[in-house]
Backbone atoms as SQL, in Angstrom:
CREATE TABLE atoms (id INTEGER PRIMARY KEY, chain TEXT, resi INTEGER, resn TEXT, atom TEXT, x REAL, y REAL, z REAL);
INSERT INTO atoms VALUES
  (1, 'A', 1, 'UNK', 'N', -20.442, 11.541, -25.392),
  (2, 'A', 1, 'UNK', 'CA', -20.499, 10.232, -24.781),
  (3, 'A', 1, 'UNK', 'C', -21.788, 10.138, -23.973),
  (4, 'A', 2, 'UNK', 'N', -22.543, 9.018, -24.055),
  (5, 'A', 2, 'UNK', 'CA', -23.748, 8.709, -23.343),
  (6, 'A', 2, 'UNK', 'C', -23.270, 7.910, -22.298),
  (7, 'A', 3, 'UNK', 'N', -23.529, 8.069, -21.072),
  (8, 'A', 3, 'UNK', 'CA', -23.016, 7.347, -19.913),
  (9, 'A', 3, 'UNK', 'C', -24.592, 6.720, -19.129),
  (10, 'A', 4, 'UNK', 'N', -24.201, 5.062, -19.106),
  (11, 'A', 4, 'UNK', 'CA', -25.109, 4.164, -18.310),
  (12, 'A', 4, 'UNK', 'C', -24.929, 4.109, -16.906),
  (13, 'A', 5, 'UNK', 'N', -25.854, 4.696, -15.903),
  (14, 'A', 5, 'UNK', 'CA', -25.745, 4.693, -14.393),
  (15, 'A', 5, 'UNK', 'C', -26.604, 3.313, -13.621),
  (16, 'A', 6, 'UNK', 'N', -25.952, 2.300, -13.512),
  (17, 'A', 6, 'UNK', 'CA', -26.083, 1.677, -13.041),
  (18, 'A', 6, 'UNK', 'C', -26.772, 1.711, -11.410),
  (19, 'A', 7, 'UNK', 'N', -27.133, 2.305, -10.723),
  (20, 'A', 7, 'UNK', 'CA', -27.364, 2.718, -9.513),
  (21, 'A', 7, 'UNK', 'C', -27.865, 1.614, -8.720),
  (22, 'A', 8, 'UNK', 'N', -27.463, 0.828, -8.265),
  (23, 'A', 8, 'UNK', 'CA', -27.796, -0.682, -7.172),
  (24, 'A', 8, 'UNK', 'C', -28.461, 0.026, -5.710),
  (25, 'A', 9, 'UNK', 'N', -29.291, -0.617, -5.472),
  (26, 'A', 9, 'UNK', 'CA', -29.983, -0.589, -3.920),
  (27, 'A', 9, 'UNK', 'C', -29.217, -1.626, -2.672),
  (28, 'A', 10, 'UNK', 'N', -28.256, -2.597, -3.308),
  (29, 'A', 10, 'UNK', 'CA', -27.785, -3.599, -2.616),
  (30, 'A', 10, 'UNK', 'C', -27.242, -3.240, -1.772),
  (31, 'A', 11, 'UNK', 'N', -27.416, -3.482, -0.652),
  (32, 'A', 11, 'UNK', 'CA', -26.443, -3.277, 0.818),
  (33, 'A', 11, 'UNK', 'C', -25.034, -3.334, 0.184),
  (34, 'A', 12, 'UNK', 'N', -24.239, -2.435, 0.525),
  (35, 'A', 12, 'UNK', 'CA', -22.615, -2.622, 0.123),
  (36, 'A', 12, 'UNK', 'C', -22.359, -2.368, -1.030),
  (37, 'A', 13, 'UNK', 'N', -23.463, -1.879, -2.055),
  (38, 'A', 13, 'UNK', 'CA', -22.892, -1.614, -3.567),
  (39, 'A', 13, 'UNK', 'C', -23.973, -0.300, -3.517),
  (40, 'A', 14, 'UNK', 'N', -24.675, 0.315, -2.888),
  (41, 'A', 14, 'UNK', 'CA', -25.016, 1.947, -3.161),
  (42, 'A', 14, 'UNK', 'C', -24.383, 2.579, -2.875),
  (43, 'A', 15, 'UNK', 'N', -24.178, 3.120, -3.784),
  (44, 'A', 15, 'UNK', 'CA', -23.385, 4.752, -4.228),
  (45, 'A', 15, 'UNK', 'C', -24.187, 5.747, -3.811),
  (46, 'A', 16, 'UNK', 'N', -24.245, 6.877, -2.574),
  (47, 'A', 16, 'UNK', 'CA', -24.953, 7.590, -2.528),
  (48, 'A', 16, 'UNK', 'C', -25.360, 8.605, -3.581),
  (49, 'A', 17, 'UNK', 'N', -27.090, 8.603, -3.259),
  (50, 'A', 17, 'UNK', 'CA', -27.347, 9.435, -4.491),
  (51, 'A', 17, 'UNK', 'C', -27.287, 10.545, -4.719),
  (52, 'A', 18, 'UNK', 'N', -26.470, 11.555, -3.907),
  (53, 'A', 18, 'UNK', 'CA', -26.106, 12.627, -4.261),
  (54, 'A', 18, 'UNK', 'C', -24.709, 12.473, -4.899),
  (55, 'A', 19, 'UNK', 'N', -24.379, 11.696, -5.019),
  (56, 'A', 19, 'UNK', 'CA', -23.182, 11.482, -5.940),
  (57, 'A', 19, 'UNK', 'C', -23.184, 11.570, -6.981),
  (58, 'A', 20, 'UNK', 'N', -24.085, 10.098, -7.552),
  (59, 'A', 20, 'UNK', 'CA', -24.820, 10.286, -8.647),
  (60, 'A', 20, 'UNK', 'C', -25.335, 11.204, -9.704),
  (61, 'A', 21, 'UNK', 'N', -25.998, 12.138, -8.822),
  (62, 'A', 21, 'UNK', 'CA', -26.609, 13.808, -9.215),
  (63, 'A', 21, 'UNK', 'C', -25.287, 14.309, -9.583),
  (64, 'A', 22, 'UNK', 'N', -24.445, 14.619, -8.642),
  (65, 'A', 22, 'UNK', 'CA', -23.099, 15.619, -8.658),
  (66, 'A', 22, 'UNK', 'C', -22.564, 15.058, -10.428),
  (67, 'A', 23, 'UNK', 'N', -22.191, 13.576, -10.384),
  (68, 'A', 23, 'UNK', 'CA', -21.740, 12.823, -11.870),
  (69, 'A', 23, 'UNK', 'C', -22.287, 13.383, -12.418),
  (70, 'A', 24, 'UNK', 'N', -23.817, 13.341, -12.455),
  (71, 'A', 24, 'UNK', 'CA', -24.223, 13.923, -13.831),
  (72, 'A', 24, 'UNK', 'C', -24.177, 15.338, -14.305),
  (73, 'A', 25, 'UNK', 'N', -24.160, 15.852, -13.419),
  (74, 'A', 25, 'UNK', 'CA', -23.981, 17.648, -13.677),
  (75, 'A', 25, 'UNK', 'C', -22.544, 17.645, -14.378),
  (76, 'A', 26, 'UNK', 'N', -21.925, 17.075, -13.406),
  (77, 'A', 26, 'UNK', 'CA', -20.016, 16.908, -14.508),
  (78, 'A', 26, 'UNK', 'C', -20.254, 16.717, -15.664),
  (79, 'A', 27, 'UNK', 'N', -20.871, 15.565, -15.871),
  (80, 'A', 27, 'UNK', 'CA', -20.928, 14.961, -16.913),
  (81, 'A', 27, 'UNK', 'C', -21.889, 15.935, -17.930),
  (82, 'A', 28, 'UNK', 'N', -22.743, 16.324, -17.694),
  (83, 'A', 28, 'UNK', 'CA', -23.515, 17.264, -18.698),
  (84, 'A', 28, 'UNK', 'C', -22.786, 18.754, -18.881),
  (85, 'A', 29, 'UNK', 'N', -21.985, 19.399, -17.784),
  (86, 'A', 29, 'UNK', 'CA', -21.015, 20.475, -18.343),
  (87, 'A', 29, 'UNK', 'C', -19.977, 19.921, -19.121),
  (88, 'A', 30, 'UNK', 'N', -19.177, 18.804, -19.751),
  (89, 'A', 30, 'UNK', 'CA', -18.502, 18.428, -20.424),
  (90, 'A', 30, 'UNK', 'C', -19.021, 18.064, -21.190),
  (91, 'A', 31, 'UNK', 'N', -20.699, 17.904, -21.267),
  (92, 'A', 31, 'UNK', 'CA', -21.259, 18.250, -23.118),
  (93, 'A', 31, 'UNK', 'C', -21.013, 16.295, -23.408),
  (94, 'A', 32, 'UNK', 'N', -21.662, 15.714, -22.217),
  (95, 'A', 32, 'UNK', 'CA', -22.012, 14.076, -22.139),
  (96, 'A', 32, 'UNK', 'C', -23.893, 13.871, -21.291),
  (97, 'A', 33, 'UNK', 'N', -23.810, 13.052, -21.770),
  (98, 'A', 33, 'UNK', 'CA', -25.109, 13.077, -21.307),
  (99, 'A', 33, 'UNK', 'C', -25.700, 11.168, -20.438),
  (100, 'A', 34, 'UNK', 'N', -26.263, 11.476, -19.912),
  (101, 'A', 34, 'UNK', 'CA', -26.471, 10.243, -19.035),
  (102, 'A', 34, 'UNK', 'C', -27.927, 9.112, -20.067),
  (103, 'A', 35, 'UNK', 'N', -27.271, 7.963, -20.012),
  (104, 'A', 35, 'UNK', 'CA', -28.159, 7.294, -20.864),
  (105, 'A', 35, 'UNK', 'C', -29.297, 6.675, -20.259),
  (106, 'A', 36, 'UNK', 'N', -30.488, 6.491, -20.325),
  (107, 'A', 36, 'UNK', 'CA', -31.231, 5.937, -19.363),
  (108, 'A', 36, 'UNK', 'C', -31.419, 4.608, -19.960),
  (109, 'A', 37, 'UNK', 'N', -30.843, 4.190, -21.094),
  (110, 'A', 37, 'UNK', 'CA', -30.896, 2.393, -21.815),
  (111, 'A', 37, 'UNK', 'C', -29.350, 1.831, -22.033),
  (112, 'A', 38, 'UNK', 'N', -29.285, 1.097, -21.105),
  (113, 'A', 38, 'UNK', 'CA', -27.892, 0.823, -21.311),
  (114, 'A', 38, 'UNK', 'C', -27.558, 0.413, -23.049),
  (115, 'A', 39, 'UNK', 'N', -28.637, -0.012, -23.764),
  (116, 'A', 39, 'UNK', 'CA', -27.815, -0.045, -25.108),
  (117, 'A', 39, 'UNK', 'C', -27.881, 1.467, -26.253),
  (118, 'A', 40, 'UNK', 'N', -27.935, 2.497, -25.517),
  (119, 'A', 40, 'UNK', 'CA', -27.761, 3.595, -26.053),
  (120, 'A', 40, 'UNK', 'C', -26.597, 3.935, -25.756),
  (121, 'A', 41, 'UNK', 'N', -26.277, 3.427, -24.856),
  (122, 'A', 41, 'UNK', 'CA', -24.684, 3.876, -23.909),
  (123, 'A', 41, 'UNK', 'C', -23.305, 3.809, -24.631),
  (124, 'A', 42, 'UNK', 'N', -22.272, 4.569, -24.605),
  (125, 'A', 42, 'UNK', 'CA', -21.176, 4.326, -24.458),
  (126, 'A', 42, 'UNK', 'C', -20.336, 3.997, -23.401),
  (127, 'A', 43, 'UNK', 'N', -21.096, 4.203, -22.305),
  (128, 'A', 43, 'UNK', 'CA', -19.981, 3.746, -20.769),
  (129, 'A', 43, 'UNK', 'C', -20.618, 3.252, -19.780),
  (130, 'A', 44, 'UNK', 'N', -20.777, 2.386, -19.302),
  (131, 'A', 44, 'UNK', 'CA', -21.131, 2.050, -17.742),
  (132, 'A', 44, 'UNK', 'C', -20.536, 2.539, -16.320),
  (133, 'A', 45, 'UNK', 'N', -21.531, 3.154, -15.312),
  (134, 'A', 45, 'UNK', 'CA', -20.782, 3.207, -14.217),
  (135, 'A', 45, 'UNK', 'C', -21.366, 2.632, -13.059),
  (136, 'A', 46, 'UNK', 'N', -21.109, 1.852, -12.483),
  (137, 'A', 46, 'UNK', 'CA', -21.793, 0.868, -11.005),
  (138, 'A', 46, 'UNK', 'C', -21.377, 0.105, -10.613),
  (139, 'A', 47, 'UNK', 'N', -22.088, -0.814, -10.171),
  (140, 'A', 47, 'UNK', 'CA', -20.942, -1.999, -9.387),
  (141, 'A', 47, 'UNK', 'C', -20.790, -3.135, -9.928),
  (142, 'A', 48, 'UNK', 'N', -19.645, -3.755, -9.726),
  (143, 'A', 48, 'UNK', 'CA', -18.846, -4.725, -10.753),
  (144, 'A', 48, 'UNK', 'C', -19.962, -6.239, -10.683),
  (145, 'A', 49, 'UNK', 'N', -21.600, -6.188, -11.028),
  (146, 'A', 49, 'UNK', 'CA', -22.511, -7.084, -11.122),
  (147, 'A', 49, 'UNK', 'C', -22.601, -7.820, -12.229),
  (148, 'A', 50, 'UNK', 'N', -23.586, -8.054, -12.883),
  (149, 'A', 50, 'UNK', 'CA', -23.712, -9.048, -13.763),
  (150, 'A', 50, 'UNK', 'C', -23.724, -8.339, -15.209),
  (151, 'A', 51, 'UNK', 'N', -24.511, -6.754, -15.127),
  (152, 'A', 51, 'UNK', 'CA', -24.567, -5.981, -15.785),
  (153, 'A', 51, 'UNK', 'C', -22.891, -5.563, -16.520),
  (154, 'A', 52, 'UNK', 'N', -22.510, -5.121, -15.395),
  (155, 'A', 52, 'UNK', 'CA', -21.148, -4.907, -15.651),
  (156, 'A', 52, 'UNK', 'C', -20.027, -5.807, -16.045),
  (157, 'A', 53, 'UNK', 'N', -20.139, -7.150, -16.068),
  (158, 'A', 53, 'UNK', 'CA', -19.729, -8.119, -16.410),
  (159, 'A', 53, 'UNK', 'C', -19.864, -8.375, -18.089),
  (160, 'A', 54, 'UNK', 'N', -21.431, -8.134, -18.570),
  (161, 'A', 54, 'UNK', 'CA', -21.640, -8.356, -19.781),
  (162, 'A', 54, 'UNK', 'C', -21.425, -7.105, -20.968),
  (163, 'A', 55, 'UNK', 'N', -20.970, -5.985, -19.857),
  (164, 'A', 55, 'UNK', 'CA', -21.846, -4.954, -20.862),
  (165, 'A', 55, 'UNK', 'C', -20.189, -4.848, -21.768),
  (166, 'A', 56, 'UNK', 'N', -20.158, -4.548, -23.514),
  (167, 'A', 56, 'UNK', 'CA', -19.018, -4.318, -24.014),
  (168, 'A', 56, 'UNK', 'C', -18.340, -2.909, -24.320),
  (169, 'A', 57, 'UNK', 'N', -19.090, -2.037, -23.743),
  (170, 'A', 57, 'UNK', 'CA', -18.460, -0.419, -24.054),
  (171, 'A', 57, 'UNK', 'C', -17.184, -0.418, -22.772),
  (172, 'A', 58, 'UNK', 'N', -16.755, 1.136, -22.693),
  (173, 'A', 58, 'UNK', 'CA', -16.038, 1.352, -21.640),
  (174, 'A', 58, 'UNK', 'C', -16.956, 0.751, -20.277),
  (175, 'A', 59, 'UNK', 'N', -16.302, 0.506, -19.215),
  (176, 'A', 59, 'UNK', 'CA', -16.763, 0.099, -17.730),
  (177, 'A', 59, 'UNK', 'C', -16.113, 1.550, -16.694),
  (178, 'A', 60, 'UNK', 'N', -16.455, 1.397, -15.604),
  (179, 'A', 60, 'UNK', 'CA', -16.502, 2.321, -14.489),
  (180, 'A', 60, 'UNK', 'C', -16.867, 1.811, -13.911),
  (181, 'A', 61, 'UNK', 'N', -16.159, 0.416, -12.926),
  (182, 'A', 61, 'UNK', 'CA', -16.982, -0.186, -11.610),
  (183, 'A', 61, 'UNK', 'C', -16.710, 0.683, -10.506),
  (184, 'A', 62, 'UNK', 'N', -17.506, 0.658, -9.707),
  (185, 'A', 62, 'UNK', 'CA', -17.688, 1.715, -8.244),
  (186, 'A', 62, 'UNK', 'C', -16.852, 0.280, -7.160),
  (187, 'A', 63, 'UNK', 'N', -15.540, 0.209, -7.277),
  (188, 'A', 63, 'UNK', 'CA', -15.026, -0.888, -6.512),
  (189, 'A', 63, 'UNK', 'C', -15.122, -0.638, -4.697),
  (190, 'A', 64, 'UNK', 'N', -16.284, -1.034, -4.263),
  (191, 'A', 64, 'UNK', 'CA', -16.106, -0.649, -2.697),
  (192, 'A', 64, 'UNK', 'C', -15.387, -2.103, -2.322),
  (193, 'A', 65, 'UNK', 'N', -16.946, -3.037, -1.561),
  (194, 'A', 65, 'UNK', 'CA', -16.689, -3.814, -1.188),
  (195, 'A', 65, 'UNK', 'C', -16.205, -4.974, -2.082),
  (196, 'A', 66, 'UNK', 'N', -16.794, -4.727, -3.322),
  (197, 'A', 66, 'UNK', 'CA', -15.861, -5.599, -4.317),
  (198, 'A', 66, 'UNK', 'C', -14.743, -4.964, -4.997),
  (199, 'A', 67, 'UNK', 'N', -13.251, -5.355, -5.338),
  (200, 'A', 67, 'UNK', 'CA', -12.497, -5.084, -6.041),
  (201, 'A', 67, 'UNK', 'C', -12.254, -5.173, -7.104),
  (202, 'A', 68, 'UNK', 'N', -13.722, -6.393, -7.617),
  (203, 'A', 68, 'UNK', 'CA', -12.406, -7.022, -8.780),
  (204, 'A', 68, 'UNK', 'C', -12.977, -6.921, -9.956),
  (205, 'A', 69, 'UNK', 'N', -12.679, -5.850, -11.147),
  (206, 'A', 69, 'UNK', 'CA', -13.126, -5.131, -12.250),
  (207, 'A', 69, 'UNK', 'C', -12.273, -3.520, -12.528),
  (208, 'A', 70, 'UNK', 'N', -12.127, -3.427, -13.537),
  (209, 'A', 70, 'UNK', 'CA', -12.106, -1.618, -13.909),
  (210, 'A', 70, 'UNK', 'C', -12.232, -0.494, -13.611),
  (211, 'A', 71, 'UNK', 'N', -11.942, 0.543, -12.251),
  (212, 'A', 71, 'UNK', 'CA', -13.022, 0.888, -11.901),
  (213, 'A', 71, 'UNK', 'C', -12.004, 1.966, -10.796),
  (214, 'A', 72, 'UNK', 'N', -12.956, 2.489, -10.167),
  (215, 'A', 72, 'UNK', 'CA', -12.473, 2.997, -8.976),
  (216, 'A', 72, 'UNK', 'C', -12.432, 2.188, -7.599),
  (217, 'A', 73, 'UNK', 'N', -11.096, 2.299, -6.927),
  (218, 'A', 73, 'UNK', 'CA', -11.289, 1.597, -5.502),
  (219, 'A', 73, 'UNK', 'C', -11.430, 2.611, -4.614),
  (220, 'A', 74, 'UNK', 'N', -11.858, 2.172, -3.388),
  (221, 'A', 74, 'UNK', 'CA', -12.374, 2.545, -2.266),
  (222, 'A', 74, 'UNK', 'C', -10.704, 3.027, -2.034),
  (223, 'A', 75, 'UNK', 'N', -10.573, 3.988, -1.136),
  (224, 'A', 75, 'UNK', 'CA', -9.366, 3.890, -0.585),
  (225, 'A', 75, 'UNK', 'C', -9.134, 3.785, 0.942),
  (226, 'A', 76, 'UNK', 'N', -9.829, 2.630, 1.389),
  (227, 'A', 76, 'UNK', 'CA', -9.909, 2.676, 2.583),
  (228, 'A', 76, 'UNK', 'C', -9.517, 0.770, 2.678),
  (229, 'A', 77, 'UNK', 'N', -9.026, 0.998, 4.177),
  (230, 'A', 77, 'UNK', 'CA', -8.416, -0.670, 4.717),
  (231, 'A', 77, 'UNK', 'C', -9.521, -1.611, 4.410),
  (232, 'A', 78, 'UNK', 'N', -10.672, -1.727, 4.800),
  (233, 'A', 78, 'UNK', 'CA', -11.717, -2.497, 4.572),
  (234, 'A', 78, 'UNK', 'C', -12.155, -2.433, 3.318),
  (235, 'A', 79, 'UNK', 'N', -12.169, -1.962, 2.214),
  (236, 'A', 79, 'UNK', 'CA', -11.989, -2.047, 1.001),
  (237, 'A', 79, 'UNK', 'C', -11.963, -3.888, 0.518),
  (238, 'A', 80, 'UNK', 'N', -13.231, -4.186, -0.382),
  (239, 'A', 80, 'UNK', 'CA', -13.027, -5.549, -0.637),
  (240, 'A', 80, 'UNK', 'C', -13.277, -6.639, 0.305),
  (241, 'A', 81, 'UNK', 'N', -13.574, -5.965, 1.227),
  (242, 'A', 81, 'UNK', 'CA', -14.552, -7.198, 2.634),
  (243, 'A', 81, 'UNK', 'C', -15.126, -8.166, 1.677),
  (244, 'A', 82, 'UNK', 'N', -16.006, -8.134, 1.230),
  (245, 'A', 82, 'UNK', 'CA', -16.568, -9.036, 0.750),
  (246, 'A', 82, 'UNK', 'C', -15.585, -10.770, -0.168),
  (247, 'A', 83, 'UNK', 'N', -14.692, -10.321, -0.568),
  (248, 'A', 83, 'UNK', 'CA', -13.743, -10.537, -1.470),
  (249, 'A', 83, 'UNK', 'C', -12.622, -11.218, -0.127),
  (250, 'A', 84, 'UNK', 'N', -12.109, -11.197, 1.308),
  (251, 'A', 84, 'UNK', 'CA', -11.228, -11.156, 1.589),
  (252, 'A', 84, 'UNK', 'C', -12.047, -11.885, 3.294),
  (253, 'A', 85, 'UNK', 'N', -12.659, -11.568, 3.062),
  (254, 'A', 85, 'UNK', 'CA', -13.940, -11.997, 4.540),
  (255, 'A', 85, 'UNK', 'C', -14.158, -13.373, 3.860),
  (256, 'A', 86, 'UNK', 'N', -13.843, -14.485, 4.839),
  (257, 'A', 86, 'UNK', 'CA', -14.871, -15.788, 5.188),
  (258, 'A', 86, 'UNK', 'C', -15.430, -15.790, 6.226),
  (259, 'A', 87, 'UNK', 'N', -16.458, -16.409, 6.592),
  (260, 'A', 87, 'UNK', 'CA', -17.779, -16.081, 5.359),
  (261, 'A', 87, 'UNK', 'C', -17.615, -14.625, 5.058),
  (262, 'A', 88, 'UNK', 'N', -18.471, -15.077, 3.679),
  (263, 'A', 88, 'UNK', 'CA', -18.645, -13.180, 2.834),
  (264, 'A', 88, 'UNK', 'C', -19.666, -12.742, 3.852),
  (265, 'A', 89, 'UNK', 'N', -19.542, -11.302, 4.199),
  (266, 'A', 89, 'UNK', 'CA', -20.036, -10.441, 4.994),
  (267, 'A', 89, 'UNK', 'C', -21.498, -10.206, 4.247),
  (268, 'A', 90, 'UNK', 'N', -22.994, -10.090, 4.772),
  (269, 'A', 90, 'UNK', 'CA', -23.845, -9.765, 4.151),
  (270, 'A', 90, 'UNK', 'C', -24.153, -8.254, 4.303),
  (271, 'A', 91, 'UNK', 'N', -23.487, -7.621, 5.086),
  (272, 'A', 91, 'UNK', 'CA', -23.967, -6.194, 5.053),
  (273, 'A', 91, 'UNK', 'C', -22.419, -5.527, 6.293),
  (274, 'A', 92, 'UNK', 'N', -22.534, -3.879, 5.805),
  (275, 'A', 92, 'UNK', 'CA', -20.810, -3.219, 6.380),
  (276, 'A', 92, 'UNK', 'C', -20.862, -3.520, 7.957),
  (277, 'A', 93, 'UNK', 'N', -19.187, -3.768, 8.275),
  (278, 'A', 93, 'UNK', 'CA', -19.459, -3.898, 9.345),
  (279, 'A', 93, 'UNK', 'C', -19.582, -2.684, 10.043),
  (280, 'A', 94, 'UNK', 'N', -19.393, -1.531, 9.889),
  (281, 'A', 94, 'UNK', 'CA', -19.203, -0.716, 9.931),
  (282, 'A', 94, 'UNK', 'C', -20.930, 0.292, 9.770),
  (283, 'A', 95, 'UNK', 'N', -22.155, -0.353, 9.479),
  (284, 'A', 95, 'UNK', 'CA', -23.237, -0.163, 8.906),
  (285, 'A', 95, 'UNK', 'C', -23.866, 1.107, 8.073),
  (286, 'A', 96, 'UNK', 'N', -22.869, 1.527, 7.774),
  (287, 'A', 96, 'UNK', 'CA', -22.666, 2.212, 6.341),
  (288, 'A', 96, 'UNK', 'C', -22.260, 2.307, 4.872),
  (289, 'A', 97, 'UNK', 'N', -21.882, 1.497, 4.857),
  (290, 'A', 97, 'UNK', 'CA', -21.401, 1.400, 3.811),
  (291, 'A', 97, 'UNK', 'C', -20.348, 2.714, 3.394),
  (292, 'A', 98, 'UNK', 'N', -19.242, 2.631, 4.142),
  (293, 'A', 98, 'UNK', 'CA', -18.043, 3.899, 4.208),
  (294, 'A', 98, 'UNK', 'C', -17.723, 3.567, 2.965),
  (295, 'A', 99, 'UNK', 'N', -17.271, 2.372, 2.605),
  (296, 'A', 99, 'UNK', 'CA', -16.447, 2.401, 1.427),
  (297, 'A', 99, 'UNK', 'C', -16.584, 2.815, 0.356),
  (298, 'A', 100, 'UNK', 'N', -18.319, 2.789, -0.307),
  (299, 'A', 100, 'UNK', 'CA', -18.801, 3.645, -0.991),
  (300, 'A', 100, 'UNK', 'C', -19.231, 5.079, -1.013),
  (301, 'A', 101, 'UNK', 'N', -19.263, 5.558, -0.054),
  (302, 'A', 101, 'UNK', 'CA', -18.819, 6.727, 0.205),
  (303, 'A', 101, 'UNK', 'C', -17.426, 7.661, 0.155),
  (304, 'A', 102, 'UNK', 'N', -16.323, 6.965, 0.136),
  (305, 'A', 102, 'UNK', 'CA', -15.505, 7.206, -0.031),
  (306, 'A', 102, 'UNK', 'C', -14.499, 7.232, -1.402),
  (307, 'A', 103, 'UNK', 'N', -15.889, 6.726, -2.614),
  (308, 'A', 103, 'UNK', 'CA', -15.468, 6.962, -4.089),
  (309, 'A', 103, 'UNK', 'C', -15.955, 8.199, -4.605),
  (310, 'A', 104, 'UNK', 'N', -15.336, 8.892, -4.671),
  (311, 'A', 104, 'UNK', 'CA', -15.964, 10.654, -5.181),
  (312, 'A', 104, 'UNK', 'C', -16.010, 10.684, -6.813),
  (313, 'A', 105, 'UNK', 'N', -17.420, 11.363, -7.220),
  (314, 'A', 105, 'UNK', 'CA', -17.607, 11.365, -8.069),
  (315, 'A', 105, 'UNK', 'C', -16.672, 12.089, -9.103),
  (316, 'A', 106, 'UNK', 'N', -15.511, 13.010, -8.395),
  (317, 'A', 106, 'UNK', 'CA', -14.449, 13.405, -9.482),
  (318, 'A', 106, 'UNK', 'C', -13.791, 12.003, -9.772),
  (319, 'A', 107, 'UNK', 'N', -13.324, 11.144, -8.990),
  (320, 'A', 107, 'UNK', 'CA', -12.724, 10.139, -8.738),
  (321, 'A', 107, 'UNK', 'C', -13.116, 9.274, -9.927),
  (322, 'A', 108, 'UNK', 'N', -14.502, 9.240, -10.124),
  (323, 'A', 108, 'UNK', 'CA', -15.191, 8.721, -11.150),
  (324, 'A', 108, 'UNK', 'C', -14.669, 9.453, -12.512),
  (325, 'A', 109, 'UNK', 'N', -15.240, 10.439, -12.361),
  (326, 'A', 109, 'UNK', 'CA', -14.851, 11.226, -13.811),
  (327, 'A', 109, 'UNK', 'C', -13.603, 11.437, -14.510),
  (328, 'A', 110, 'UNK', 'N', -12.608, 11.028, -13.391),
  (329, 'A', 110, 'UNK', 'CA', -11.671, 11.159, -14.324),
  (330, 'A', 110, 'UNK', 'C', -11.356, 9.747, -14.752),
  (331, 'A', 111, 'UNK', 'N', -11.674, 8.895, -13.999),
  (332, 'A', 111, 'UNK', 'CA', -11.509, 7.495, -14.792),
  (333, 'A', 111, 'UNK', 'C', -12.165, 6.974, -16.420),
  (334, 'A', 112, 'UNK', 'N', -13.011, 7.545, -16.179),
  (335, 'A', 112, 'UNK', 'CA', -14.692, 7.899, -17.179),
  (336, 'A', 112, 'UNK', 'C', -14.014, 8.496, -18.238),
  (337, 'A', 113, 'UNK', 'N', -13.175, 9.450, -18.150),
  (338, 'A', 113, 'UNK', 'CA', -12.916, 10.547, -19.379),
  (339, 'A', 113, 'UNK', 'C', -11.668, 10.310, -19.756),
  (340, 'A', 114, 'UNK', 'N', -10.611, 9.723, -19.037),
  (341, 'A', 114, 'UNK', 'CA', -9.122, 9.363, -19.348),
  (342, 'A', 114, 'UNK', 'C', -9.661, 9.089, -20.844);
């Protein structure tokens, strides 16, 4: 399986990038490899954007502050601010972005490989 890493800079949708790294090492000891063209891909993993909206292989949204897609959720109360906040919040209140931090890249992989 070729896996598409979506990796966003957006306040509230980065996935730290040692995560990222960690995925791919999983992912390359299970004999998968990371695609750098999403139309080489068999899977997407990132945040539930426009990309992820269109793309037709398997999905893997990184659900922090958004919920609503395929994917892994945050497992934390603030989970989906964006989604549940009027006005939508432009950045954590919290100014980390916990929620994405709190999706572990096993968390990922096993969604990825089910």
């Amino acid at each position: 399986m070729k896996v598409y890493f979506n990796k966003s800079n957006k306040v509230m949708e980065k996935w730290p990038d040692e995560y990222w790294e960690e995925l791919g090492r999983k992912l390359s000891a299970q004999g998968h490899d990371v695609a750098s063209d999403i139309t080489e891909s068999d899977a997407y993993v990132g945040p539930p954007d426009e990309t992820y909206n269109t793309y037709k292989g398997k999905r893997v949204a990184l659900l922090g502050s958004m919920l609503t897609g395929e994917g892994v959720k945050a497992p934390i109360v603030c989970a989906g601010c964006r989604e549940k906040i009027d006005p939508v919040p432009i950045d954590c209140f919290f100014s980390d972005e916990i929620c994405m931090s709190e999706i572990t890249p096993n968390d990922v992989l096993g969604v990825l490989c089910e």
